[in-house]
Residue frames as qw, qx, qy, qz and C-alpha x, y, z in Angstrom:
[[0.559, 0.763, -0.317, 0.068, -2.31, -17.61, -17.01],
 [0.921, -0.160, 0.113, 0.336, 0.78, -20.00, -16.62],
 [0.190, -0.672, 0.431, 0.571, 4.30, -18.27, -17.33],
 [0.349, -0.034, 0.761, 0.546, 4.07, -20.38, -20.58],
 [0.186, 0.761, 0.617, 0.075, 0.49, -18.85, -21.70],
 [0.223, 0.160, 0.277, 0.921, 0.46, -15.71, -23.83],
 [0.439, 0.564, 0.386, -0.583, -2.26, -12.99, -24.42],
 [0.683, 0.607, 0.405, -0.035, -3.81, -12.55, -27.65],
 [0.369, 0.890, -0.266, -0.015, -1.15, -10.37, -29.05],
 [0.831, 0.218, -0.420, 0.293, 1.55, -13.20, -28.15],
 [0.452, 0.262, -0.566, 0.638, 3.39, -11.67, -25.32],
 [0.467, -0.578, -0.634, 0.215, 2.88, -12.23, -21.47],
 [0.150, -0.916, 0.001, -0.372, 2.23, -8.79, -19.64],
 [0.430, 0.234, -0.528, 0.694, 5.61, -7.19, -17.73],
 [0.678, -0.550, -0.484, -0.067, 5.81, -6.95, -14.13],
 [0.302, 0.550, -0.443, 0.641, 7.48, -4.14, -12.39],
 [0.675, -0.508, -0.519, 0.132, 7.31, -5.65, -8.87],
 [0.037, -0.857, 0.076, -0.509, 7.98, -2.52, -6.25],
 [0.694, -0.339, -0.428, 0.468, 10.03, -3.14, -2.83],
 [0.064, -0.888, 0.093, -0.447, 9.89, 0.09, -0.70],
 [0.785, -0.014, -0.459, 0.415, 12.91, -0.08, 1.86],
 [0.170, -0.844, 0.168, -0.479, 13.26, 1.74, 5.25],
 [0.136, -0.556, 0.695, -0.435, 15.62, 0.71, 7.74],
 [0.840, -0.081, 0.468, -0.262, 14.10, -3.19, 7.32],
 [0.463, 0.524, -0.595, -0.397, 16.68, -4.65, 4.81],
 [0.118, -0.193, 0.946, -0.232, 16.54, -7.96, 6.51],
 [0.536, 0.478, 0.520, -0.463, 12.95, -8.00, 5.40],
 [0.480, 0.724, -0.222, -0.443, 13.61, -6.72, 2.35],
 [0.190, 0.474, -0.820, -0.259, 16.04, -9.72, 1.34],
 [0.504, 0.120, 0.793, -0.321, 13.67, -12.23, 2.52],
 [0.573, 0.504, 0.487, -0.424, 11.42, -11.15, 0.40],
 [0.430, 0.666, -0.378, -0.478, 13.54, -10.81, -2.78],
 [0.046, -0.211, 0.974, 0.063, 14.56, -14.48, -1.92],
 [0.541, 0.433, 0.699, -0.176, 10.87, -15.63, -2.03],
 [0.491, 0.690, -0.156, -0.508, 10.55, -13.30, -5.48],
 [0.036, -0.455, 0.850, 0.262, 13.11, -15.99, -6.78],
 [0.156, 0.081, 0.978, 0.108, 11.07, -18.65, -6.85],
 [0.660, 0.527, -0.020, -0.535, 7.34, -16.54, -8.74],
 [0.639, 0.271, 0.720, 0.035, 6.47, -18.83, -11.16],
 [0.242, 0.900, 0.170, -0.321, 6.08, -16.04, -13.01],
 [0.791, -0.016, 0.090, 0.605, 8.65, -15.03, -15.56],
 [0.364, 0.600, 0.279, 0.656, 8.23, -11.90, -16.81],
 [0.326, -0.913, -0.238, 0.053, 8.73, -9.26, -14.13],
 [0.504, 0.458, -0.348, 0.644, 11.40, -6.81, -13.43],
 [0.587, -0.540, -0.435, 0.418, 12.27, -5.68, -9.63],
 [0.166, 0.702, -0.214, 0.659, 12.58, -2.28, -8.40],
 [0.606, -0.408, -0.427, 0.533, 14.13, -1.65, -4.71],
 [0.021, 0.873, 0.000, 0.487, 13.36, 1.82, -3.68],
 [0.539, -0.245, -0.525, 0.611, 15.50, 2.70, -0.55],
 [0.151, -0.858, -0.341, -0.353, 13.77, 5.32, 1.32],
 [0.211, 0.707, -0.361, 0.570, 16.93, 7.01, 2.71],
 [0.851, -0.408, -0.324, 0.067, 17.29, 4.60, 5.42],
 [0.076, -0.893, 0.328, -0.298, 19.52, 5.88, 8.17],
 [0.810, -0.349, 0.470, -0.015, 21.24, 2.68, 8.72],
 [0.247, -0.433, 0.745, 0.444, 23.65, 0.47, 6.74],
 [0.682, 0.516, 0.387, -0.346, 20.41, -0.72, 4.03],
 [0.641, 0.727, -0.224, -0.104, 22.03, 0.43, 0.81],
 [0.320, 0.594, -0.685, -0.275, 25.23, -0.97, 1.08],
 [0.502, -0.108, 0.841, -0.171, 23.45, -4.38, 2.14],
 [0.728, 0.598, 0.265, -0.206, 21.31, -3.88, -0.99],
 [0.442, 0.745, -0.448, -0.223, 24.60, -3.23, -3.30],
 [0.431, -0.313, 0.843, 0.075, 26.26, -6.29, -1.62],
 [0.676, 0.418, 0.589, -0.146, 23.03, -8.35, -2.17],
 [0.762, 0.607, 0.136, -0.181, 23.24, -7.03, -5.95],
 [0.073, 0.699, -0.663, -0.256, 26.94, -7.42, -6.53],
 [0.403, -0.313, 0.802, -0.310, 25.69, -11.15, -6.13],
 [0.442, 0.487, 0.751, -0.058, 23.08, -11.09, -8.02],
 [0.063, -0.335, 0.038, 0.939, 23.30, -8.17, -10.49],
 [0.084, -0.271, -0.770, -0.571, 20.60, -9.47, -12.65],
 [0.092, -0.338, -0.829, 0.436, 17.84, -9.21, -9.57],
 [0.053, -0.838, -0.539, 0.061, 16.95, -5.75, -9.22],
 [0.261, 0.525, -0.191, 0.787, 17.35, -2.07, -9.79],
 [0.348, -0.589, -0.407, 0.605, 18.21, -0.02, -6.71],
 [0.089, 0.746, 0.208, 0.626, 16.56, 3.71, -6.87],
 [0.550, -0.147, -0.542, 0.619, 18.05, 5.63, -3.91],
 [0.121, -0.873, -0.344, -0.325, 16.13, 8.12, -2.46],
 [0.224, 0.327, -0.497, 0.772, 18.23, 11.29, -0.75],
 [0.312, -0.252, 0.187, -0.897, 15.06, 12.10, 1.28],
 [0.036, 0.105, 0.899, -0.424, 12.67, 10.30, 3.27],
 [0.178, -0.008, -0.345, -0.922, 9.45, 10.39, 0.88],
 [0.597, 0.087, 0.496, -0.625, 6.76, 8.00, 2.75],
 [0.610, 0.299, 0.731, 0.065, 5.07, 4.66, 1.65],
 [0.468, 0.838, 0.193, -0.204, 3.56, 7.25, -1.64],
 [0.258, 0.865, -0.369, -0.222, 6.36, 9.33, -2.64],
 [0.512, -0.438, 0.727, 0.133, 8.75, 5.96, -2.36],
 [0.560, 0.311, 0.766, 0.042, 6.65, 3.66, -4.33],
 [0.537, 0.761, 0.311, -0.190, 5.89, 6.50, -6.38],
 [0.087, -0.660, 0.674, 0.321, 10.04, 7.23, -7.64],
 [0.398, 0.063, 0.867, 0.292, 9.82, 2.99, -8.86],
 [0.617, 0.619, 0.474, -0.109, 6.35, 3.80, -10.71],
 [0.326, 0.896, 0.136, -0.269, 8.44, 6.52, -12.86],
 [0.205, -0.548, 0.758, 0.290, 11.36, 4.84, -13.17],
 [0.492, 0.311, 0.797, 0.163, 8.95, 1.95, -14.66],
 [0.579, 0.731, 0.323, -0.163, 7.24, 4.36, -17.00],
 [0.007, -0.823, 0.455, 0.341, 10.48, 5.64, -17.99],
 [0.194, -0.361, 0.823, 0.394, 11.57, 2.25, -19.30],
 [0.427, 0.578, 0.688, -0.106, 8.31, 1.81, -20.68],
 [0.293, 0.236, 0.556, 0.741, 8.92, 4.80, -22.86],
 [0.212, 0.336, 0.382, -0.834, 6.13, 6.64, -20.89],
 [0.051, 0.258, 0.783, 0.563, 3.15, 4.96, -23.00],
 [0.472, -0.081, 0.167, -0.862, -0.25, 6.43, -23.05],
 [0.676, 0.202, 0.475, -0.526, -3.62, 4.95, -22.03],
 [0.873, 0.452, -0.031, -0.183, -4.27, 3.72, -25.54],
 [0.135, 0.529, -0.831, -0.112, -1.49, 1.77, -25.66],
 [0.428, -0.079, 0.861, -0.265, -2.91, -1.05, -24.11],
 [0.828, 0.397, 0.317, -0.236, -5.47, -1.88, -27.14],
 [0.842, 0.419, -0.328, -0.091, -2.41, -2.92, -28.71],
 [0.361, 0.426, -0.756, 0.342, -0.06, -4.24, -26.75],
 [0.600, -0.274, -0.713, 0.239, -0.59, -6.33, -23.32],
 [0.442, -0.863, 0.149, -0.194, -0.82, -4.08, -20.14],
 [0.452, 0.441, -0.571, 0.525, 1.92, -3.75, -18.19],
 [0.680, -0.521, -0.513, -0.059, 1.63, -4.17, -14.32],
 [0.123, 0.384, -0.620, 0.673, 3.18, -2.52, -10.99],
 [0.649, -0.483, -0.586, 0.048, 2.76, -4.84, -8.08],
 [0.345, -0.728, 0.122, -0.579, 2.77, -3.00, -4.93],
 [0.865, -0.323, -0.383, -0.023, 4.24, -5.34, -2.42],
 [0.552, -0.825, 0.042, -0.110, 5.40, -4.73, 1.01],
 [0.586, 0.430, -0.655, 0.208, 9.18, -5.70, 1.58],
 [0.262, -0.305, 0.809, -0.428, 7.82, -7.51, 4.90],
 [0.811, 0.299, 0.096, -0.493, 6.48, -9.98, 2.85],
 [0.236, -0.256, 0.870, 0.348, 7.47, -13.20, 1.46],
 [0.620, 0.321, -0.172, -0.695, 5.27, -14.88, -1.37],
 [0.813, 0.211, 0.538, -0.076, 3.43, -17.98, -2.55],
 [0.410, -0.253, 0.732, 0.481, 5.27, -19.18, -5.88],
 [0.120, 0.432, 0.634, 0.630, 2.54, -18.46, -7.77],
 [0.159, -0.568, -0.472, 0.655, 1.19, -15.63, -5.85],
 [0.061, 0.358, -0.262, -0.894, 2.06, -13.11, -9.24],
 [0.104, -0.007, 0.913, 0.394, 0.46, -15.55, -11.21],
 [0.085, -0.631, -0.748, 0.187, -2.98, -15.60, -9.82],
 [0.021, -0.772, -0.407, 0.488, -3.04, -11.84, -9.87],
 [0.130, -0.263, 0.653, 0.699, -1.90, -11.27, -13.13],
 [0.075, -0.438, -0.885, -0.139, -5.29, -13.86, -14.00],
 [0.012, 0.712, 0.668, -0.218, -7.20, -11.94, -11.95],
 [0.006, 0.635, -0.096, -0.766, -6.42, -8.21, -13.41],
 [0.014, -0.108, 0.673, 0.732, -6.74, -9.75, -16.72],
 [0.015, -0.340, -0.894, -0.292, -9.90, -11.08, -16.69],
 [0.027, -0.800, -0.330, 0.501, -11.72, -7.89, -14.30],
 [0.368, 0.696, 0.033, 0.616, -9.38, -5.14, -16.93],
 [0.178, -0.892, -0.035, -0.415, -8.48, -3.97, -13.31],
 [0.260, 0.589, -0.666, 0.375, -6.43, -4.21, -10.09],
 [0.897, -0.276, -0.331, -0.100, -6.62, -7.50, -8.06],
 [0.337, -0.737, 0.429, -0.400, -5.47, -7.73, -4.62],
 [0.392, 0.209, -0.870, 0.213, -3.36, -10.81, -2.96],
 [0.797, -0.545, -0.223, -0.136, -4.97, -12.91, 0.54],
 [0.049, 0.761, -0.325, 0.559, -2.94, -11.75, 2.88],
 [0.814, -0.493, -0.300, 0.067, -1.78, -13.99, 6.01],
 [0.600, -0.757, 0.239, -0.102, -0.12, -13.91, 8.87],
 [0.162, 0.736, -0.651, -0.092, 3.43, -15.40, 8.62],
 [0.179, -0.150, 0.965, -0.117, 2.17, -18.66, 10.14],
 [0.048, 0.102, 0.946, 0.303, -0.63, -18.98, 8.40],
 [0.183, 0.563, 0.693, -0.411, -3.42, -17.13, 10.20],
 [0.372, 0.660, 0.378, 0.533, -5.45, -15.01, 8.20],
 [0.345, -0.194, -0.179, 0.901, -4.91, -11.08, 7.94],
 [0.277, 0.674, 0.403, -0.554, -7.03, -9.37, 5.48],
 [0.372, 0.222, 0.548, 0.716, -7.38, -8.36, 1.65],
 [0.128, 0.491, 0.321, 0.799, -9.23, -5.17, 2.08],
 [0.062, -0.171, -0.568, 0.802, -11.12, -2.35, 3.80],
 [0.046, -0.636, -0.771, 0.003, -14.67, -1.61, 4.59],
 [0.091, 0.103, -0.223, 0.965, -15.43, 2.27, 5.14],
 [0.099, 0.718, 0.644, -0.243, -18.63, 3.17, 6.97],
 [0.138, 0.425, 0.313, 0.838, -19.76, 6.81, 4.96],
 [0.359, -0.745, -0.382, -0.413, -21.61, 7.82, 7.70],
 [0.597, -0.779, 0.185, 0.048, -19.30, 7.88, 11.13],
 [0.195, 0.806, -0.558, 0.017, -15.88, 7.47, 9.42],
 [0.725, -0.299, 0.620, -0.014, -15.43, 3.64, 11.13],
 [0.590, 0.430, -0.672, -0.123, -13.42, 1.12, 8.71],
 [0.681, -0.301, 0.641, -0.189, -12.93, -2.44, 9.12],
 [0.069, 0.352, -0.863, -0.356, -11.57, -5.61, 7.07],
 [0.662, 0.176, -0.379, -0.622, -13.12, -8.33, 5.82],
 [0.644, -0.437, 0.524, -0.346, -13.76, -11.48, 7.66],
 [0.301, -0.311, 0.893, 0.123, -12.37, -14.60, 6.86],
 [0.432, 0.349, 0.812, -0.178, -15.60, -15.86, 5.81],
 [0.427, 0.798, 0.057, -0.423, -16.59, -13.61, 3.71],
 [0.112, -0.695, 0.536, 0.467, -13.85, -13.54, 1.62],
 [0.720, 0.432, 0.484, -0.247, -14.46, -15.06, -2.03],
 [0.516, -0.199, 0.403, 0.729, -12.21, -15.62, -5.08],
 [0.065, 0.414, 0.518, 0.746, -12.74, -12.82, -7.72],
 [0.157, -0.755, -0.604, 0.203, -14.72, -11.05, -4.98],
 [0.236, 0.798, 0.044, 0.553, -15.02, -7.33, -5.35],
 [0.519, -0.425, -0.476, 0.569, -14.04, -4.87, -2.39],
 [0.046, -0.975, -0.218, 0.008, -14.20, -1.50, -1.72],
 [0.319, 0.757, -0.568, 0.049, -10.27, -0.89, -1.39],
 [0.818, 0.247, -0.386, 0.347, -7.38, -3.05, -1.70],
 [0.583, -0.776, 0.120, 0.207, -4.45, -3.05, 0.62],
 [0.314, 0.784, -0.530, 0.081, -0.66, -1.36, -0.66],
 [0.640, -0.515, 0.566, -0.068, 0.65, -4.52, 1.07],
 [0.509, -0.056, 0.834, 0.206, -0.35, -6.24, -2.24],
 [0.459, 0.678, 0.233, -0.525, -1.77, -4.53, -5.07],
 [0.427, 0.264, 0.631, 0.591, -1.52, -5.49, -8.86],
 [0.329, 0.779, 0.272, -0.459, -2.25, -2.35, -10.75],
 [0.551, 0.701, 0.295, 0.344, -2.66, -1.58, -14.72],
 [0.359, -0.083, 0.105, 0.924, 0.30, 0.88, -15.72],
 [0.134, 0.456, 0.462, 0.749, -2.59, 1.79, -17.67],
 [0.206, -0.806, -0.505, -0.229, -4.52, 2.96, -14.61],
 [0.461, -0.535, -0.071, 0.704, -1.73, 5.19, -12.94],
 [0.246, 0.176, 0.282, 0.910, -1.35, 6.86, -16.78],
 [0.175, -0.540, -0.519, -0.640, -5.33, 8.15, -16.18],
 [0.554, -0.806, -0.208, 0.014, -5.83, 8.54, -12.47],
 [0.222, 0.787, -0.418, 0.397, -2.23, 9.60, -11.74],
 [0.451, 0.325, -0.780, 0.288, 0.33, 8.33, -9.09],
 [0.503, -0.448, -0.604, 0.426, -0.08, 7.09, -5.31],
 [0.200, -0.907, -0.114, -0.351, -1.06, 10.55, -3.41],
 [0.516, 0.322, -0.320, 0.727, 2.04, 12.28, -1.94],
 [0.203, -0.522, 0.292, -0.775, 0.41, 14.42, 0.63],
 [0.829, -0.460, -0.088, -0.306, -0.50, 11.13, 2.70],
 [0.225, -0.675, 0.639, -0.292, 2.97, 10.27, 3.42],
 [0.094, 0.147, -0.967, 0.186, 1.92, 6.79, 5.29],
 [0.101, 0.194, 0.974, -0.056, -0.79, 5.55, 5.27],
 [0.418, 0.672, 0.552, -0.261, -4.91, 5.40, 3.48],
 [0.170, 0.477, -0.588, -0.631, -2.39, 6.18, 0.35],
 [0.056, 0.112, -0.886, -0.447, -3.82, 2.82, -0.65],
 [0.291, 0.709, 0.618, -0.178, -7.83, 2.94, 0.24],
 [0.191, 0.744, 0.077, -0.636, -7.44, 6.64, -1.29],
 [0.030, 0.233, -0.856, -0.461, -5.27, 4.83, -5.10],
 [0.144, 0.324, 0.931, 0.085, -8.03, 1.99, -4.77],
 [0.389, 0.637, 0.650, -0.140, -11.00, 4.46, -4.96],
 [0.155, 0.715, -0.315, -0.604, -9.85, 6.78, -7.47],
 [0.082, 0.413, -0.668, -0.614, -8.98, 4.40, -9.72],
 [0.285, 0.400, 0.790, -0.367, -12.34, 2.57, -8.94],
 [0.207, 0.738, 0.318, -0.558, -13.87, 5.81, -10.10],
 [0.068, -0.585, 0.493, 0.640, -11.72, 5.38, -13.19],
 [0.814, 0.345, -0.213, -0.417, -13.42, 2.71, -14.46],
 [0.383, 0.228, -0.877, 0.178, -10.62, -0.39, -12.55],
 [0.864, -0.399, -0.137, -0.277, -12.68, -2.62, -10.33],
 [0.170, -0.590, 0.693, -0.377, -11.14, -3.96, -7.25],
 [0.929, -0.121, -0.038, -0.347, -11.00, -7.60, -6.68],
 [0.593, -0.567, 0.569, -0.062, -9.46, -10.31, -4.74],
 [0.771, 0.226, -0.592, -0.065, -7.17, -13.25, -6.12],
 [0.495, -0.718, 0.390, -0.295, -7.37, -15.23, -3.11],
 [0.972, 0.022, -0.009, 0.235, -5.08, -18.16, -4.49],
 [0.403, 0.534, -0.376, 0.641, -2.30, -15.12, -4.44],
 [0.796, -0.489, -0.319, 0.161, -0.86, -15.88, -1.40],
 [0.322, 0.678, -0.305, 0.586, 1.23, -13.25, 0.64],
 [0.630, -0.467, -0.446, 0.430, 2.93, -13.81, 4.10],
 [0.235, 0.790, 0.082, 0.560, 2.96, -10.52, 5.52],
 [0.455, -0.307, -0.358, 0.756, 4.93, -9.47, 9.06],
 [0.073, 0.785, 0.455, 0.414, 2.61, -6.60, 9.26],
 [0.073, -0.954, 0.121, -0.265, 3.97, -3.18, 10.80],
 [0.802, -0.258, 0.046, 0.536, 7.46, -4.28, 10.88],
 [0.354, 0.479, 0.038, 0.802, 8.53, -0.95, 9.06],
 [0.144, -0.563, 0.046, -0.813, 6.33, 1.44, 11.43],
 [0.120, -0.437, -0.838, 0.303, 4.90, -1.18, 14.38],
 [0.248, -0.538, -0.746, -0.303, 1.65, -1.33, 14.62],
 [0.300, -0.844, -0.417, -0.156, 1.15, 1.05, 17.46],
 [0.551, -0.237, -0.181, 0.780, 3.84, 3.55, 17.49],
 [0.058, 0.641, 0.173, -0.746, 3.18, 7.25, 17.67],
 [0.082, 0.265, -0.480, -0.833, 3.62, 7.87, 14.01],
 [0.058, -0.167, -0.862, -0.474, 1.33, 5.48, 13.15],
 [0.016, -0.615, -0.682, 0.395, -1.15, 6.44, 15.67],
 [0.059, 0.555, -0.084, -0.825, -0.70, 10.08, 14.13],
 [0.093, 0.206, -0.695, -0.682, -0.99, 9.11, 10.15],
 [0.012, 0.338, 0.937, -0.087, -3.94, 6.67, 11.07],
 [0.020, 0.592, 0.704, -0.392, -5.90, 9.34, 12.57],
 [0.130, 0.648, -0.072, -0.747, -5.31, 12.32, 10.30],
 [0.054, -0.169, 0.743, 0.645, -5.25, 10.44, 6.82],
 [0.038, -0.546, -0.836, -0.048, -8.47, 8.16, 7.40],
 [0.240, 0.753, 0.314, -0.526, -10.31, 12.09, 7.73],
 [0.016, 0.498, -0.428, -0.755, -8.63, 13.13, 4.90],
 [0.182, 0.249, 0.950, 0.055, -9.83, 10.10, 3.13],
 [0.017, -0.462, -0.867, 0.187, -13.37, 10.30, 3.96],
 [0.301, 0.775, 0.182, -0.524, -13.37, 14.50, 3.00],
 [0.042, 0.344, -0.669, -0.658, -12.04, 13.93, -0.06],
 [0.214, 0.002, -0.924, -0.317, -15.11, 11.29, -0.95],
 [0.055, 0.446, 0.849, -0.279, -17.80, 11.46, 1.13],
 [0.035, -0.727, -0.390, -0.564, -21.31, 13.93, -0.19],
 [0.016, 0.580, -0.212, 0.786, -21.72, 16.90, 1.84],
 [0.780, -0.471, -0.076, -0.406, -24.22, 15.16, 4.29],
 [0.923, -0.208, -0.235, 0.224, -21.60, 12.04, 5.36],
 [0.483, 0.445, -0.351, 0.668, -19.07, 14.70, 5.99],
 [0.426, -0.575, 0.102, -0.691, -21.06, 16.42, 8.52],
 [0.894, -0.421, -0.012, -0.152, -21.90, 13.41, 10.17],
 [0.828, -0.016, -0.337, 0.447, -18.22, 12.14, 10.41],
 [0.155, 0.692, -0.171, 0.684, -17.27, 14.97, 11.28],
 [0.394, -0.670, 0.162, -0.608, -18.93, 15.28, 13.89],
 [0.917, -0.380, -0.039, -0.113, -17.96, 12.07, 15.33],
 [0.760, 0.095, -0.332, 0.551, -14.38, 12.44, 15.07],
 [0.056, 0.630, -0.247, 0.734, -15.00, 15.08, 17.43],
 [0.873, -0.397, 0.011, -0.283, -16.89, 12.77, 19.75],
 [0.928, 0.014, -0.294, 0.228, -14.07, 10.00, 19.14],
 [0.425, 0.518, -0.289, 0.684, -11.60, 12.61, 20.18],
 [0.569, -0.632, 0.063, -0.523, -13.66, 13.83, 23.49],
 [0.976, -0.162, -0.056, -0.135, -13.95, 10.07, 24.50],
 [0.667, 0.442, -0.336, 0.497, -10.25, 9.57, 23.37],
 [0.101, -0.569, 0.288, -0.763, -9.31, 12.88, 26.13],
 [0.582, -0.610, 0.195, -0.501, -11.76, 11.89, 29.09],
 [0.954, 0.196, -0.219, -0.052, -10.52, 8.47, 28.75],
 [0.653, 0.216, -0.391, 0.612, -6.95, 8.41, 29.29],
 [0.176, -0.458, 0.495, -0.717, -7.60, 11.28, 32.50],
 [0.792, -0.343, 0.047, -0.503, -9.93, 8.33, 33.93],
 [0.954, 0.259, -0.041, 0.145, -7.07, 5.87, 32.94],
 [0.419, -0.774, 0.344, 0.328, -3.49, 5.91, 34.82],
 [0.775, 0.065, 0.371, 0.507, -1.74, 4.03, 31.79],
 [0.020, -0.725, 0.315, 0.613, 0.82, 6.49, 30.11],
 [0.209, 0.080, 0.711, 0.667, 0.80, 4.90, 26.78],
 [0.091, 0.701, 0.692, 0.146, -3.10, 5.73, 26.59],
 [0.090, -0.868, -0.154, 0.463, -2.62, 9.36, 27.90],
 [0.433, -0.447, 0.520, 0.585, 0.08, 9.35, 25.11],
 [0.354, 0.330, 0.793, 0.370, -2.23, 8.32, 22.85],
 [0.113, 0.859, 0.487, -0.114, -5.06, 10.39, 23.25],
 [0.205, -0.737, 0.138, 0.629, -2.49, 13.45, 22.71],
 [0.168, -0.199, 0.703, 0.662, -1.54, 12.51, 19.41],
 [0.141, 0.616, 0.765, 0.127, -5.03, 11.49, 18.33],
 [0.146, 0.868, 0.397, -0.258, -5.70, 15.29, 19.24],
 [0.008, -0.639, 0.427, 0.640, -2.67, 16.84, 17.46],
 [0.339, 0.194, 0.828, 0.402, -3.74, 14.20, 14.51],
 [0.209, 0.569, 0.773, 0.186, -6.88, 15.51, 14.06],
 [0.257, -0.680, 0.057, 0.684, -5.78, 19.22, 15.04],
 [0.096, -0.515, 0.498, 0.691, -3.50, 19.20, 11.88],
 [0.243, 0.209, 0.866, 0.383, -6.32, 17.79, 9.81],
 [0.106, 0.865, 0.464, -0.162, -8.56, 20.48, 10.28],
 [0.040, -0.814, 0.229, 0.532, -5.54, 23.25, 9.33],
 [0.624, 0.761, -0.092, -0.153, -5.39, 21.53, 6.26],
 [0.063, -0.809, 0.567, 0.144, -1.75, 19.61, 6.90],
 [0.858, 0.443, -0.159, -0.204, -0.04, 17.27, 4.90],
 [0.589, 0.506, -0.550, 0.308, 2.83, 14.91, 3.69],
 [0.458, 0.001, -0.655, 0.601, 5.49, 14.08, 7.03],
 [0.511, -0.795, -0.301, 0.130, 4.45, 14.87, 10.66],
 [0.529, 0.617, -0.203, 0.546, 5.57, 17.75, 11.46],
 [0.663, -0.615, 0.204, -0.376, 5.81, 17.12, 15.16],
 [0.071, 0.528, -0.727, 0.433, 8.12, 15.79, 17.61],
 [0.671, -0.395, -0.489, -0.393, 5.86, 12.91, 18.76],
 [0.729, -0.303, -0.523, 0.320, 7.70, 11.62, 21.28],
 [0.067, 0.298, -0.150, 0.940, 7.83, 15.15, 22.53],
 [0.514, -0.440, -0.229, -0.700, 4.36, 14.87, 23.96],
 [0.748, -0.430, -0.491, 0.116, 5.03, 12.16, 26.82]]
């Protein structure tokens, strides 16, 4: 579908395109400057600010005194995680939708909420392609993800069901219209219509495996996952959380279990189980065989991760990470 092409009922499905903001507005304006140029026409912007503790909002009110047409700004008082952020824009979109139901859509186009990172800039026709490719599955089509210069990154995850390992897809592999197992929140096109039946992003993950845990639920709903790998997305991955600070090390290791008991049969639990107790051992003997303090650092969190997944805890860490070195 071209911005000039229609569906059958004459009008082109809206696009509420999501920017979650945390103390990266300099990311965040990039990327509404690439939104400028989407081929696309029909989309509206939301900017969630996720109670950055820096000067964010009034760089976003400048930015819209400038532009007031751009985007709404939805200010969050509270730090509410990648979920609860993203999950304020979805209800602010259904709100101006009129909160339709499920059976709306056999008369009227779908509507759309893109998931996209605000360390991200986009191919001009990036919406386009995944618009195409949600229309033609009835489900939620994921973007090809690169590297800012070009290398590749990834467009989804693998999950083993049997020892709890994940892993991406390899370059090679990777096929337009190809299915996957889940999608990445970096880039996700999803049907309004599948949030009204499976319900929102999951709030008690916080930060991350909110989007493997969205992708198979609404799998299970009857939306197929698949790639549009002509949507192009430059992505500066873990510029909001880097890639291997404590939190993330912490959310990584407690969500992916959560994950994996929420979905695996009784038999694949056992077995993971039992290996994130191995991974954890290994993790422990590891870092006392091993002078580097960042690894001894690790291994500590890894065990207070997987600690507060067994008592059943949720939503924000409620730990002092950097308390542990």
């Amino acid at each position: 579908m071209t911005p000039e092409q229609t569906d059958p009922t004459g009008e082109t499905p809206l696009v509420y395109i999501l920017l979650l903001n945390y103390k990266g507005v300099s990311h965040t304006i990039a990327c509404l400057d690439s939104l400028r140029g989407l081929d696309y026409a029909n989309y509206q912007i939301i900017v969630i600010d996720n109670a950055s503790p820096d000067d964010s909002v009034t760089q976003l009110k400048a930015r819209l005194q400038e532009h007031p047409e751009a985007f709404q700004l939805i200010e969050s008082p509270v730090n509410l995680g990648f979920s609860g952020g993203n999950n304020l824009g979805i209800r602010a979109a259904l709100v101006q939708q009129g909160k339709p139901s499920p059976s709306d859509s056999q008369t009227r186009p779908d509507s759309y909420i893109w998931l996209l990172n605000n360390d991200t800039t986009v191919d001009p026709a990036a919406l386009t392609h995944l618009v195409q490719q949600a229309q033609r599955t009835g489900g939620i089509a994921g973007s090809l993800l690169l590297y800012p210069d070009g290398r590749y990154q990834q467009v989804g995850t693998r999950i083993n069901w049997w020892n709890g390992g994940t892993k991406g897809y390899s370059e090679a592999s990777v096929r337009d219209g190809m299915t996957v197992e889940t999608l990445v929140g970096a880039s996700m096109l999803i049907p309004l219509r599948a949030i009204l039946l499976a319900g929102l992003l999951n709030e008690s993950f916080f930060l991350y495996f909110e989007d493997g845990e969205a992708s198979i639920r609404y799998a299970k709903a009857g939306f197929p996952l698949s790639l549009a790998t002509q949507s192009i997305v430059y992505h500066h991955e873990g510029a909001t959380t880097g890639r291997t600070s404590l939190p993330t090390q912490y959310y990584y290791q407690r969500n992916r279990l959560r994950l994996l008991m929420m979905y695996a049969h009784p038999l694949q639990k056992m077995t993971i189980l039992a290996y994130a107790m191995f991974r954890v051992l290994r993790s422990v003997v590891k870092s006392r065989l091993n002078k580097d303090p960042e690894r001894r650092i690790s291994a500590k969190v890894h065990v207070v991760a997987v600690r507060d997944f067994l008592r059943g805890i949720s939503g924000p860490c409620p730990h002092n990470l950097e308390g542990l070195r």
